[in-house]
DRENKOL-138096 format. One line per 10 residues: their letters; for each residue x negated, y negated, z of C-alpha. Coordinates in Angstrom, 2 decimals. Layout:
N
a	X/Y/Z; ... .
% end
This chain:
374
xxxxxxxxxx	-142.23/-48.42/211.26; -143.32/-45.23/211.85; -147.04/-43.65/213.02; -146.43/-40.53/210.81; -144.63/-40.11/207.57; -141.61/-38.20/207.70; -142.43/-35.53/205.06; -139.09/-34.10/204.83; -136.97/-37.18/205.94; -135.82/-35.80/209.29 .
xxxxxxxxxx	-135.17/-38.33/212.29; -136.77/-35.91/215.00; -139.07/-37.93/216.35; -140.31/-39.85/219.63; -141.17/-43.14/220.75; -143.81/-44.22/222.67; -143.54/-48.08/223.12; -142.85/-49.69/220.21; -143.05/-49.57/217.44; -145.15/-46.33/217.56 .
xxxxxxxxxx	-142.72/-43.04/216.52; -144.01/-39.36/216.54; -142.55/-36.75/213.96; -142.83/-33.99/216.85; -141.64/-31.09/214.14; -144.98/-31.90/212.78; -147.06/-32.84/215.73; -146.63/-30.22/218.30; -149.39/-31.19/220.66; -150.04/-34.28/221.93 .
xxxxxxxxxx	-152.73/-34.99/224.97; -153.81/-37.48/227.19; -156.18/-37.39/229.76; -155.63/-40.59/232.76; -153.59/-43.28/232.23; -151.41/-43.95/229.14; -148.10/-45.75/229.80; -145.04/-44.53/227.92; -142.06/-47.01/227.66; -139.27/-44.98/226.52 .
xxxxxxxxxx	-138.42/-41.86/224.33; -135.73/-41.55/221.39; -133.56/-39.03/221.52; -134.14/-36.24/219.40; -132.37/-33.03/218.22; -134.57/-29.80/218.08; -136.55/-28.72/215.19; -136.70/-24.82/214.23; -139.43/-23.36/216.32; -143.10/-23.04/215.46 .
xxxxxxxxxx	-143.90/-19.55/214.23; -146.89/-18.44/215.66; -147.84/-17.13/212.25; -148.02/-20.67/211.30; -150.53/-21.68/213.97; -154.15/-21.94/213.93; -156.45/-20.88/216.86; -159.54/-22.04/217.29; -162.57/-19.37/217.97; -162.95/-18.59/221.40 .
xxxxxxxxxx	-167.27/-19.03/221.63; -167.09/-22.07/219.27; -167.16/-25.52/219.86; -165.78/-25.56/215.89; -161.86/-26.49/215.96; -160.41/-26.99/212.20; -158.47/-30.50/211.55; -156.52/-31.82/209.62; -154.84/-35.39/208.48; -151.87/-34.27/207.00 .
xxxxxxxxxx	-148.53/-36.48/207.29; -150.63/-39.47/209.59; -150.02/-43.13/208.58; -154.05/-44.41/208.22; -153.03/-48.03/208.52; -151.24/-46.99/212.49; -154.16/-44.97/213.38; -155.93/-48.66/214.67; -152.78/-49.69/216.17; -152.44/-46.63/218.04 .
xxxxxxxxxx	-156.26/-46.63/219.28; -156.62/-50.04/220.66; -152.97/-48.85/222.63; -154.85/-46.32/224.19; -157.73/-47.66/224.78; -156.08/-50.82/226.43; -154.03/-48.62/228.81; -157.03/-46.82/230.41; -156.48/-43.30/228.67; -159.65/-40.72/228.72 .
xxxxxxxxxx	-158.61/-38.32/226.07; -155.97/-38.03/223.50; -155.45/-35.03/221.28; -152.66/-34.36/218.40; -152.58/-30.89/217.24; -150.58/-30.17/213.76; -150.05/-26.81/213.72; -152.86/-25.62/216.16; -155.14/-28.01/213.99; -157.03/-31.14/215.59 .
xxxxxxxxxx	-154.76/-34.32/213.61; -156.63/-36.87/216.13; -159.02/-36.73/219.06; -159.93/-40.09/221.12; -161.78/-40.39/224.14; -162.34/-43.58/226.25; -163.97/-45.03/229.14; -166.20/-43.00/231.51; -166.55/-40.15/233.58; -164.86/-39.00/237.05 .
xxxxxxxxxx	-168.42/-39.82/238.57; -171.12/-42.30/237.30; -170.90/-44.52/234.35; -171.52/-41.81/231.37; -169.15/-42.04/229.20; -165.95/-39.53/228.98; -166.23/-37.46/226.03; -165.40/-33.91/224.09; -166.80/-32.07/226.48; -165.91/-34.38/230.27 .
xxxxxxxxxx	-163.78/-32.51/232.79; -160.44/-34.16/234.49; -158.42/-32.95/237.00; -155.01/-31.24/236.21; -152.98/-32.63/239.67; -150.24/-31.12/239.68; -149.77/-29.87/236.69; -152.28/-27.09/237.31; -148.89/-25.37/238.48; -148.02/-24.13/235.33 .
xxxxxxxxxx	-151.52/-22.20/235.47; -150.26/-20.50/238.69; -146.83/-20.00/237.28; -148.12/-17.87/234.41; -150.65/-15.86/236.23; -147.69/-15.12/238.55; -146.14/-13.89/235.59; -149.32/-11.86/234.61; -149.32/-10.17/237.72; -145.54/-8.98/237.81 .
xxxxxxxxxx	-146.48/-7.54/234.08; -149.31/-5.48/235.36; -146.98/-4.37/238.59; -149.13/-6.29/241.22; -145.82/-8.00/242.45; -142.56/-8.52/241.94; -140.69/-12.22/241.93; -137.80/-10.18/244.36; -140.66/-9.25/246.53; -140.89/-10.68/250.46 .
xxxxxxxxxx	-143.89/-12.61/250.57; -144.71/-11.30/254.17; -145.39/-7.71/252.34; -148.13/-9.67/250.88; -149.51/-11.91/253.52; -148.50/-9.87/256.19; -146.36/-11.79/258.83; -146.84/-14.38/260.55; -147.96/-16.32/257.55; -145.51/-18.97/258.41 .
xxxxxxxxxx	-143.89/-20.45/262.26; -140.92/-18.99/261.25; -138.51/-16.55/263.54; -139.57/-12.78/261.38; -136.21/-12.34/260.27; -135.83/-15.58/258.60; -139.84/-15.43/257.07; -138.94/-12.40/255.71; -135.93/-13.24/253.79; -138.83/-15.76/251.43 .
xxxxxxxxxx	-139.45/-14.13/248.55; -142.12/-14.55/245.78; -139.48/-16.68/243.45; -138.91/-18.76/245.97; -142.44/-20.27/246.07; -141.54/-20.79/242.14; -138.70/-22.56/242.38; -139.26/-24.38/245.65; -136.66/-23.28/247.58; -138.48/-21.40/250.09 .
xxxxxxxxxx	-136.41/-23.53/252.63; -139.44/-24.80/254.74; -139.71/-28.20/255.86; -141.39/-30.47/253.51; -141.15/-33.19/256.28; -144.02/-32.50/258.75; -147.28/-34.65/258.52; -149.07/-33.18/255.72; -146.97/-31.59/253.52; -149.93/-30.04/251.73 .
xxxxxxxxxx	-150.96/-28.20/254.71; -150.07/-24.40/254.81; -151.29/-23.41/257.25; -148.70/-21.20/259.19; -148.02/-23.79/262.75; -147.34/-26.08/259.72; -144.50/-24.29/258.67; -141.11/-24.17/259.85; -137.85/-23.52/259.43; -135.10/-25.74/257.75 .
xxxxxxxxxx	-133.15/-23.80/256.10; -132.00/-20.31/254.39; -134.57/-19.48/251.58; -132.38/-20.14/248.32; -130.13/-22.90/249.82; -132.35/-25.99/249.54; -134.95/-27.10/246.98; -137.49/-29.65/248.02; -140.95/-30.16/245.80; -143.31/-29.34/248.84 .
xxxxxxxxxx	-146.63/-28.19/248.18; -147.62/-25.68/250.69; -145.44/-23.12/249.95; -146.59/-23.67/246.40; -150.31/-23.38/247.25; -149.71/-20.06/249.17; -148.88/-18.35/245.20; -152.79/-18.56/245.58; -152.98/-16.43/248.07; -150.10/-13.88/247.10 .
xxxxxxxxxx	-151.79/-13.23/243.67; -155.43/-12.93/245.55; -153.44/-10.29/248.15; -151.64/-9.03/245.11; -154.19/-8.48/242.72; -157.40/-8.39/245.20; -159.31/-11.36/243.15; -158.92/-15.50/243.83; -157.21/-17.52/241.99; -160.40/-18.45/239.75 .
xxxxxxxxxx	-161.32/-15.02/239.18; -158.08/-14.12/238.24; -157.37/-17.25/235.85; -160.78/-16.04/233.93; -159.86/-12.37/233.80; -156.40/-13.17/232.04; -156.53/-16.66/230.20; -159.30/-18.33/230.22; -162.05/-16.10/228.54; -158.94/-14.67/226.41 .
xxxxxxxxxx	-157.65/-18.07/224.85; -161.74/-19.99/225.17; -160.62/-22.52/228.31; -163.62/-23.68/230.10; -163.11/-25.34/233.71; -163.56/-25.00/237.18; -161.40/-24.99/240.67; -161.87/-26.99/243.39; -160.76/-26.89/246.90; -159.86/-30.73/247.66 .
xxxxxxxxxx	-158.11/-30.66/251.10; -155.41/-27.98/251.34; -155.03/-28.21/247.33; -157.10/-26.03/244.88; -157.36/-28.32/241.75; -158.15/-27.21/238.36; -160.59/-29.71/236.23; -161.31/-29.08/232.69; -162.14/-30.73/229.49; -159.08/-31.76/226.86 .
xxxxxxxxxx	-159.80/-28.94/224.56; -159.08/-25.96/227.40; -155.84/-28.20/227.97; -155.19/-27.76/224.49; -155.97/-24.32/224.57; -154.02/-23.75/226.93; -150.74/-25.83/225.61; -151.31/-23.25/222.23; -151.02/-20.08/224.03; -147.35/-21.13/225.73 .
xxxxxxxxxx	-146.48/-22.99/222.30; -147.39/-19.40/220.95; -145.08/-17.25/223.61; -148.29/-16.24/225.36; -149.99/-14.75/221.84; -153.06/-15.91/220.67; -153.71/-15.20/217.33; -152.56/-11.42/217.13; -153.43/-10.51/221.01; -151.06/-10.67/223.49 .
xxxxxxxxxx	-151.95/-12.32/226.54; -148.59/-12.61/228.43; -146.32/-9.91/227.06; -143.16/-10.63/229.63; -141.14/-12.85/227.34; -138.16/-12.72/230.32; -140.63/-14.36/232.13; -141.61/-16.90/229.84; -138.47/-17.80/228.79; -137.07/-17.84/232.45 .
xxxxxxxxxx	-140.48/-20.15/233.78; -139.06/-22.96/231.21; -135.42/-22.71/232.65; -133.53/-23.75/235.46; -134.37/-21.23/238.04; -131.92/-22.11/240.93; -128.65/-24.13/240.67; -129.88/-27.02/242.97; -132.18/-28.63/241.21; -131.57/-27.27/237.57 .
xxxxxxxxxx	-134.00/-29.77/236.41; -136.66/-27.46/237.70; -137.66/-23.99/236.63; -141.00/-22.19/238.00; -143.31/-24.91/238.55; -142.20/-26.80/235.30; -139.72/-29.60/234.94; -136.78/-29.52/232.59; -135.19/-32.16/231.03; -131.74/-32.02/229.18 .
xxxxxxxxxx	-130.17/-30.93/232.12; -126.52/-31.76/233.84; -128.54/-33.18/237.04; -131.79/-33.56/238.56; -133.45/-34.08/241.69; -136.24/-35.79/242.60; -139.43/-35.14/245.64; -138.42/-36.53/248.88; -134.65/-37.33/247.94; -132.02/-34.24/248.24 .
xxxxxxxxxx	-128.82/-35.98/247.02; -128.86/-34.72/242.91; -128.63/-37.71/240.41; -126.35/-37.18/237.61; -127.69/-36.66/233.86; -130.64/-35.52/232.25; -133.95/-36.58/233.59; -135.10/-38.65/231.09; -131.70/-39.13/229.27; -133.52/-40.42/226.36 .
xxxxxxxxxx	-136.10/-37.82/225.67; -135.52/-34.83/223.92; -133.23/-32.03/225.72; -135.91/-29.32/225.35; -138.60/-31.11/226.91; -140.37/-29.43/229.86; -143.46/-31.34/232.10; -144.90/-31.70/235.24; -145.64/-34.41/237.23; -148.26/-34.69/239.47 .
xxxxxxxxxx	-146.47/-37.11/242.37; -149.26/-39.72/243.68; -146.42/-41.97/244.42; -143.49/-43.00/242.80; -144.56/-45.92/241.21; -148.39/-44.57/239.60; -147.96/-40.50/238.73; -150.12/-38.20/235.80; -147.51/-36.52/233.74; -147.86/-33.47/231.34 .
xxxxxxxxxx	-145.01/-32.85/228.77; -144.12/-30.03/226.64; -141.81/-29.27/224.45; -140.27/-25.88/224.00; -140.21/-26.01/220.23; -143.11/-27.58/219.67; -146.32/-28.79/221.91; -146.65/-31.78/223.39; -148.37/-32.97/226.68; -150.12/-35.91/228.43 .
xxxxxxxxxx	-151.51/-37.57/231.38; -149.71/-40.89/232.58; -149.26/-44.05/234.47; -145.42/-44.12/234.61; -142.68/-45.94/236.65; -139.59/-43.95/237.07; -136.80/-45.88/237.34; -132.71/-44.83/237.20; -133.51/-41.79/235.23; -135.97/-42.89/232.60 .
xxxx	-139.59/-43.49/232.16; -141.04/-47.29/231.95; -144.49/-48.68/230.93; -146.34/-50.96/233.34 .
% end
């Protein structure tokens, strides 16, 4: 049984419990907002990619978002609803082709008892990273920085307890690719604060997914470009693609909250290559292309700030010895995400796929390589 009719009788498609299957050639987006649980995922050979000549973008000062019902099976749709709604989701959006195929929201708001709807905000976690990751990419296009570039020429030194010679061997990429070599096992690993950081070892020799080095891209594109992180995010992406949201300082972290739609928005314009409609947003298709790879040899289950699945081995926060195989070994290779670690056991995820879109926030267990509802 299948949620969505196979139009042209391919087998690409992925599984989300049972006996609910996804065409993903035809469904490149798919969104949730909170806590969905996802048992398991078939495995599933790559479509061609989307064109972006093929994809519809909604207006940027419109609430108005064209949809469509092509290829859906009406008698899952129920099925597939009470799932969500039984499983604590907020939102959940498919996109066909940059058209809305089904939007759902559940349950209430962050604060209060009103319910969550179109227009409710929810924080990214963790996966605002893949904001910072393309602005960081933004600003090497425009020349404010370079990825090869010591971070001490931007903070100045001392930004870190390290010995000068060894804080000044940490460059930009390394913040990307967490391998800056700090150690991720003092107190509060979210504190960057520079009597926080020391040394563990030679930038580029060990990856660990520590957050303070990560938060400090916030201030490297403020000393870069000479605006925050919020002011910068507006400037390039969010009043070019129509994202609404806000940032929020929340301990060390700065946390990015916004409604599904700007998520969705947001999932079109990488989907797209960084184009939106005939505008080019991010230009730097190295970049692009290199921000959804392996960018170290370590952990090549990681690129900037994005996870990678399909890979020979993986690694995961806290544990350094590599586990063989592909993350999620029965996913689909070109699946990207990022996980937003609030334990092992009770995480948000966000997945995309490189050939077509499709993303989500999660209630997971992670257990000897693959993903498990609870």
């Amino acid at each position: 049984m299948s949620l969505l009719q196979d139009i042209n009788s391919t087998k690409k498609s992925l599984l989300l419990w049972e006996p609910l299957e996804f065409d993903m050639k035809y469904y490149p987006f798919f969104f949730i907002f909170s806590a969905i649980a996802f048992c398991s995922c078939k495995q599933a050979s790559s479509p061609e990619p989307i064109l972006t000549a093929d994809l519809y973008f909604p207006p940027l000062q419109s609430e108005n978002w064209e949809t469509t019902r092509s290829g859906l099976e009406e008698e899952k749709l129920q099925e597939l609803e009470q799932l969500l709604a039984q499983n604590g989701t907020r939102a959940f959006i498919l996109l066909k082709d940059g058209k809305i195929a089904l939007e759902y929201y559940f349950g209430n708001r962050l604060a209060g008892n009103q319910p969550f709807q179109e227009n409710s905000a929810w924080y990214w976690a963790s996966a605002g990273k893949t904001l910072t990751a393309t602005l960081v990419g933004i600003a090497q296009e425009e020349g404010q920085l370079s990825l090869d570039q010591p971070t001490s020429e931007i903070l100045g030194s001392g930004w870190s307890n390290l010995p000068p010679e060894k804080e000044n061997l940490i460059q930009i990429r390394h913040h990307l690719s967490m391998t800056t070599g700090l150690d991720d096992g003092v107190d509060n690993a979210d504190d960057y604060s520079p009597e926080n950081l020391h040394y563990l070892a030679d930038p580029g020799q060990r990856w660990a997914y520590h957050n303070a080095p990560y938060t400090l891209l916030d201030n490297v594109l403020e000393g870069a470009t000479g605006s925050d992180i919020a002011t910068y995010f507006q400037q390039k992406i969010g009043s070019k693609i129509g994202m609404t949201g806000f940032w929020q300082e929340i301990g060390h972290n700065r946390v990015f909250f916004s409604d599904a739609r700007s998520m969705a928005r947001f999932g079109l314009l990488v989907l797209a290559e960084g184009i939106w409609e005939n505008k080019e947003i991010i230009s730097d298709q190295h970049y692009l292309q290199a921000m959804v790879t392996p960018s170290q040899a370590l952990n090549k289950s990681y690129g900037y700030l994005w996870w990678l699945n399909g890979q020979e081995r993986y690694m995961l926060p806290g544990i350094q010895n590599p586990l063989p195989g592909s993350f999620i070994p029965n996913g689909p290779s070109d699946m990207i995400w990022f996980v937003a670690w609030a334990g092992m056991g009770n995480s948000c995820v966000w997945f995309l796929l490189k050939s077509w879109y499709w993303c989500g926030w999660a209630k997971i267990r992670i257990k000897a390589g693959s993903l498990s509802g609870f």
